[in-house]
C-alpha positions in Angstrom: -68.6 -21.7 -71.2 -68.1 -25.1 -72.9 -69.7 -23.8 -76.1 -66.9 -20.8 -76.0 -64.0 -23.9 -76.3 -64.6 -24.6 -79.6 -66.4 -23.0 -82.5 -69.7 -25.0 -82.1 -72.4 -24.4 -84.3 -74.4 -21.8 -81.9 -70.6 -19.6 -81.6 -71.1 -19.5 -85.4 -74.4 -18.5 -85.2 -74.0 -15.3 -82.4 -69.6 -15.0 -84.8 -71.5 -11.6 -86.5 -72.7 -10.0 -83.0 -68.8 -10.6 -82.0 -67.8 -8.8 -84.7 -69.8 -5.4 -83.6 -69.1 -5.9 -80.0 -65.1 -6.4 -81.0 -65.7 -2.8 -83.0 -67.4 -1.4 -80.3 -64.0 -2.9 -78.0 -62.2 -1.0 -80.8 -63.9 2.2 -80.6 -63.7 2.6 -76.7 -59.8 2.1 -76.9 -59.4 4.8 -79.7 -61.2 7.3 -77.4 -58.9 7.1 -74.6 -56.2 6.6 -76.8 -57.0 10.1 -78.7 -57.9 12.0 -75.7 -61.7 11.6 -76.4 -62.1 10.1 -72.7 -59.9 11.3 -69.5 -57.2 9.4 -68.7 -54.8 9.6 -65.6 -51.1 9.3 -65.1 -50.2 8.5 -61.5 -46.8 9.8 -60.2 -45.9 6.4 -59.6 -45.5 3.3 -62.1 -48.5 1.4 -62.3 -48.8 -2.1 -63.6 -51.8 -3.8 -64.5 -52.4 -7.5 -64.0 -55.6 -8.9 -66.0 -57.2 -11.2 -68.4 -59.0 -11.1 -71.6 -60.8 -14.6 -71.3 -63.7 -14.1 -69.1 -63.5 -15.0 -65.5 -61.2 -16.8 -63.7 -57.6 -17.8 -65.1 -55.5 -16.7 -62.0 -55.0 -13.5 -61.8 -55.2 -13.1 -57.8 -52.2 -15.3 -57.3 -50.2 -14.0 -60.4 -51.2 -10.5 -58.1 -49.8 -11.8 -54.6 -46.5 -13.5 -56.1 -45.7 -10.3 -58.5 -46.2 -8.5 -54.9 -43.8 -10.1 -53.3 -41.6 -9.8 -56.4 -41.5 -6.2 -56.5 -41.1 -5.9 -52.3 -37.6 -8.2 -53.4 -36.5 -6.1 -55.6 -36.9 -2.8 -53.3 -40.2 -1.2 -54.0 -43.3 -0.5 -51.7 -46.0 -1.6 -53.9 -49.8 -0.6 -53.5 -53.3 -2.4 -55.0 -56.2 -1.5 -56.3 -59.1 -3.8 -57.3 -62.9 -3.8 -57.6 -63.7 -5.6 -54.7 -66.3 -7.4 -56.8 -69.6 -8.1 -54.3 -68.9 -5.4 -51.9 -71.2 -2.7 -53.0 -68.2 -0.2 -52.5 -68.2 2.6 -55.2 -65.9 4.9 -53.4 -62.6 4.4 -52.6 -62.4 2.0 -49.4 -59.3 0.1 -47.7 -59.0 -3.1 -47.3 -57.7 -4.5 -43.6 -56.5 -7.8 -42.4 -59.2 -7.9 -40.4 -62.1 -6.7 -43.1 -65.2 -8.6 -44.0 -65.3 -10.4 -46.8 -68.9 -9.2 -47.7 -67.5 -5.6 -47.6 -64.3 -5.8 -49.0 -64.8 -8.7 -51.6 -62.9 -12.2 -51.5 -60.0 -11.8 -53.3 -58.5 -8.2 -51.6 -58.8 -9.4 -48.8 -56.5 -12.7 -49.7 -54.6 -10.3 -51.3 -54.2 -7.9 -47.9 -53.7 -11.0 -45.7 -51.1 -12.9 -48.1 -49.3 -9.8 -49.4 -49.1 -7.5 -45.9 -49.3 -4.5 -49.0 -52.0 -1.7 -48.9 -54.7 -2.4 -50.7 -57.7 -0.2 -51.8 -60.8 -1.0 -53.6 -63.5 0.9 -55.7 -65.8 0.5 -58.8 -62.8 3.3 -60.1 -59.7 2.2 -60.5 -58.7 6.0 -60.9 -60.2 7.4 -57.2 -58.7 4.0 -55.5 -55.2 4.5 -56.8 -55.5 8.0 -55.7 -56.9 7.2 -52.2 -54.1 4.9 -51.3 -51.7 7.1 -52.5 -52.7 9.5 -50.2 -52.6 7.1 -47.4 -49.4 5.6 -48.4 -46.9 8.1 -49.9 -44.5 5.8 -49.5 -45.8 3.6 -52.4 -43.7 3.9 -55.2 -45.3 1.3 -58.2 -48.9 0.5 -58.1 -50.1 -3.0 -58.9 -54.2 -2.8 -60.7 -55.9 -6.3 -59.9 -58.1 -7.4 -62.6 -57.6 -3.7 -64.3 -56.8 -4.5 -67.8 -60.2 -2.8 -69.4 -60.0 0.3 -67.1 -58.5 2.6 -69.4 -59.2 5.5 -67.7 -56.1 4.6 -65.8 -53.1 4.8 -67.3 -50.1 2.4 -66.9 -47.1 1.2 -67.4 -46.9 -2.6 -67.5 -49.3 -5.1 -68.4 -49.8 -8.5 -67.4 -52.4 -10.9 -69.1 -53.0 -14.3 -67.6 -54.6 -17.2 -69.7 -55.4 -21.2 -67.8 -55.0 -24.2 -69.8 -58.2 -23.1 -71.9 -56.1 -20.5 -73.7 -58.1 -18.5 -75.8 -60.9 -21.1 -76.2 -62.1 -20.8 -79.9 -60.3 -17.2 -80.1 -63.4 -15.5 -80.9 -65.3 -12.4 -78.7 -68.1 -12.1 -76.9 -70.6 -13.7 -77.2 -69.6 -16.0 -79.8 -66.5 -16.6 -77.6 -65.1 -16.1 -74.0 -62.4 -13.1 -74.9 -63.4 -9.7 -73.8 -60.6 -8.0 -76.1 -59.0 -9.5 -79.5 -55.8 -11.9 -78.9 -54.0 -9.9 -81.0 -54.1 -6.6 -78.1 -50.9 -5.6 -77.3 -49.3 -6.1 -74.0 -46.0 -6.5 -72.3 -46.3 -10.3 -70.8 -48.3 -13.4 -71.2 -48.3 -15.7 -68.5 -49.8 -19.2 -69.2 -51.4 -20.6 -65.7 -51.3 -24.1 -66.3 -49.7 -27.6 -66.6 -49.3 -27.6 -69.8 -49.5 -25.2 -72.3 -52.5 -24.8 -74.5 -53.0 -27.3 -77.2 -51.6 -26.5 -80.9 -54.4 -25.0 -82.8 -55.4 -22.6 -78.8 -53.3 -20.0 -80.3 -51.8 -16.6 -77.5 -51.0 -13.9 -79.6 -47.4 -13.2 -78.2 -43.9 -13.5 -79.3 -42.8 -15.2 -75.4 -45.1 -17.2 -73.2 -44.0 -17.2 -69.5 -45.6 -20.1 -67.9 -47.5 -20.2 -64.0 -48.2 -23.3 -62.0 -50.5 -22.8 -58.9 -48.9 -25.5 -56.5 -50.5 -26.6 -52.6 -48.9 -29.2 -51.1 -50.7 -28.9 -47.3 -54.3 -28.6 -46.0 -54.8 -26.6 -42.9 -57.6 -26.6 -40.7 -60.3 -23.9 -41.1 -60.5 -22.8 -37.7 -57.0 -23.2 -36.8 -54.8 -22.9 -39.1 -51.4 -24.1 -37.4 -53.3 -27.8 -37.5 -51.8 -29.0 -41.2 -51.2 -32.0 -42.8 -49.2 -32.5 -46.9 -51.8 -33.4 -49.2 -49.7 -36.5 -49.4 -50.4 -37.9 -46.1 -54.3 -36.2 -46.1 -54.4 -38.8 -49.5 -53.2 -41.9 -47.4 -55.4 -41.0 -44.2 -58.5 -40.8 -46.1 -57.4 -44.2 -47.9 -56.6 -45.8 -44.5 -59.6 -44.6 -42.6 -61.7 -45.1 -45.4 -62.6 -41.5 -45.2 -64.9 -39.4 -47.8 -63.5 -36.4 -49.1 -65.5 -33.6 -50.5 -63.3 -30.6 -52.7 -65.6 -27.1 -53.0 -64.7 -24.6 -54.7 -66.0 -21.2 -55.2 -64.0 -20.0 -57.8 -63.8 -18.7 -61.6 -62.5 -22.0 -62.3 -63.3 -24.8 -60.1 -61.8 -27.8 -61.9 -58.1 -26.0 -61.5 -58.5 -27.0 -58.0 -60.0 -30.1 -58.2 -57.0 -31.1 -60.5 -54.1 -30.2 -58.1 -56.0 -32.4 -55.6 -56.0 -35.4 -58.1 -52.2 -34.9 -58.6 -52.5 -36.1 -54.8 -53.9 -39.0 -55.3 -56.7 -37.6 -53.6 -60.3 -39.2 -54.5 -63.0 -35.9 -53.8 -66.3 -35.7 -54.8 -66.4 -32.4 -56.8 -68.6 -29.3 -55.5 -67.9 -26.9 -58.0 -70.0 -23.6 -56.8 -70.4 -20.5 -58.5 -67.3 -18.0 -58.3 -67.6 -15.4 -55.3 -70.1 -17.7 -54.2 -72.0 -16.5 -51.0 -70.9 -19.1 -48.2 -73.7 -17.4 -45.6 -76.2 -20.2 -47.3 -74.5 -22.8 -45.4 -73.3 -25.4 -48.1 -71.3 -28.0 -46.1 -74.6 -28.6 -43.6 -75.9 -31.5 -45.0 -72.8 -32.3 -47.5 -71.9 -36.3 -46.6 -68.3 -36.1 -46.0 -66.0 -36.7 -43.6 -63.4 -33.6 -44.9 -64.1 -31.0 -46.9 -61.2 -29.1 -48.8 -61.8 -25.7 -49.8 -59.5 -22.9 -51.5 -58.1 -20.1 -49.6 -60.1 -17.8 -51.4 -63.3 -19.2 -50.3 -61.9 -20.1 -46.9 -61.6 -15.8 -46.2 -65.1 -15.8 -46.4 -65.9 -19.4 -44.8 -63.6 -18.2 -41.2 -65.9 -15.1 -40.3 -68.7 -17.2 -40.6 -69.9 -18.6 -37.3 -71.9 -22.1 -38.6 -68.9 -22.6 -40.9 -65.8 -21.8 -39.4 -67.4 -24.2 -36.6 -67.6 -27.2 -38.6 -64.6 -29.5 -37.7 -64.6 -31.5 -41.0 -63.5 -28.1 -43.2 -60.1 -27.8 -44.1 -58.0 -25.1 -46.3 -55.9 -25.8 -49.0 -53.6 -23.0 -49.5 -52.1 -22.3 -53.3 -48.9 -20.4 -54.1 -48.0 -19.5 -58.1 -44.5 -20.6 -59.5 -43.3 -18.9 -62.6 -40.8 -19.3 -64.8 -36.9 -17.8 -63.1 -36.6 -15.5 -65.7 -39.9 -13.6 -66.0 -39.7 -12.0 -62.7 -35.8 -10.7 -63.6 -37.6 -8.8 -66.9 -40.5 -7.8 -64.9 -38.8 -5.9 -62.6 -36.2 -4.8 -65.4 -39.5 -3.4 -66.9 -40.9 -1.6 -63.7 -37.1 -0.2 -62.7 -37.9 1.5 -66.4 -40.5 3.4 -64.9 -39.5 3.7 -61.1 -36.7 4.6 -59.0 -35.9 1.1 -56.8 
């Protein structure tokens, strides 16, 4: 990844494979665009929240708060994601009360934070039609992590960049985007601190900017126990505690950041994202608390060696976005739908 954030000498090297895997990108799009591959329209607006920098920039939370945006603003919104590490290829639900290992970590934050239906499947197609047909009453659809899946059509897309931007701006493999910068979309949301650097260029005419904010910690296997960040900070400093951070996410040092802002001192587990918690990590990890993110902790609480350990605490993140973004988004969606 670190070679992908600037145009090192190997990214030169592998620039002429980018160049036939962005014409291969090219050629894909053209044949859904010309009819060459099926497409569907649903009978319902369908907006599509995604990335093209590979892996993690935020898209599950830019998912949960545009849920809650659209519910505001009088529509009944649906999902659909992969459920990546599942194994599901057909169409499967997602309940509050679903295993991680069968519905994949992030729908089922996104059931438990959003209260929405939420269906998964290796198709974005066949799960947008299955939770149609559980849930007339959805009237727009909202496509985690869907941006590639052509074969769906939609309405609305969403592209979320971190503070890497668009790293060196060059494809795969000589660079981290899956699609040119230049691709058309309707919004650009920057989750970050700060913008990208000068120089990190995102193709668009309006960035809209995200900051994933936790200001409490709550304890793993009860979460009504909760302390601020602010006065976990001055405990560990007064008791002389050790702090661990793990994180099993796309990127790790996101989280390990917000925690700094705290004036919390963690030593940094950065684990690989999706990471499979049933191997028992925190057993012999020398620390007095351990902070993990919510994602991770959906997986952590059904199992029994984990969700047992008293030390393990969950630090819950909410995005904040610029006031006007969510006006033209659902400006945008009332263009399609009837709320």
């Amino acid at each position: 990844m670190r070679m992908w954030l600037r145009r090192s000498r190997t990214a030169r090297l592998l620039w002429p494979v980018s160049l036939l895997f962005r014409l291969v990108v090219f050629l894909r799009r053209t044949a859904y665009r010309k009819g060459l591959f099926r497409t569907t329209k649903l009978t319902v607006p369908v907006v599509v929240v995604g990335n093209i920098f590979i892996g993690g920039t935020g898209k599950t939370p830019m998912t949960i708060w545009l849920a809650d945006v659209l519910k505001r603003a009088g529509f009944t919104p649906g999902i659909v994601s992969r459920g990546y590490g599942s194994g599901n290829v057909l169409p499967k639900e997602v309940h509050e009360d679903s295993l991680a290992a069968d519905s994949g970590d992030e729908p089922l934050l996104i059931r438990q934070s959003t209260g929405c239906p939420v269906v998964i499947g290796k198709k974005r197609t066949e799960a947008a039609r299955h939770l149609l047909e559980l849930y007339p009453e959805v009237d727009i659809l909202i496509s985690d992590d869907g941006l590639q899946h052509y074969a769906l059509e939609r309405d609305v897309e969403i592209i979320v960049f971190d503070g890497r931007g668009a790293g060196n701006g060059w494809m795969l493999p000589a660079g981290p985007l899956r699609e040119p910068l230049s691709r058309q979309r309707d919004f650009t949301v920057v989750n970050s601190m700060n913008y990208p650097a000068p120089g990190n260029l995102i193709y668009s005419l309006e960035l809209f900017h995200m900051q994933l904010k936790g200001n409490v910690a709550e304890k793993l296997n009860d979460r009504t126990q909760r302390m601020t960040l602010d006065a976990l900070s001055e405990k560990a400093k007064r008791e002389g505690l050790r702090v661990a951070a793990v994180a099993g996410i796309g990127n790790p040092m996101r989280f390990f950041s917000m925690l700094r802002m705290h004036r919390i001192a963690v030593a940094e587990f950065p684990l690989a994202d999706h990471f499979d918690f049933r191997s028992a990590p925190f057993a012999g990890m020398d620390a007095d608390l351990i902070l993990v993110t919510e994602k991770d902790a959906v997986k952590c609480v059904q199992i029994k060696a984990v969700v047992e350990d008293p030390r393990i605490w969950v630090v819950p993140v909410r995005a904040e976005l610029d006031g006007d973004l969510e006006q033209k988004i659902v400006e945008k969606c009332r263009e399609y739908g009837f709320a």
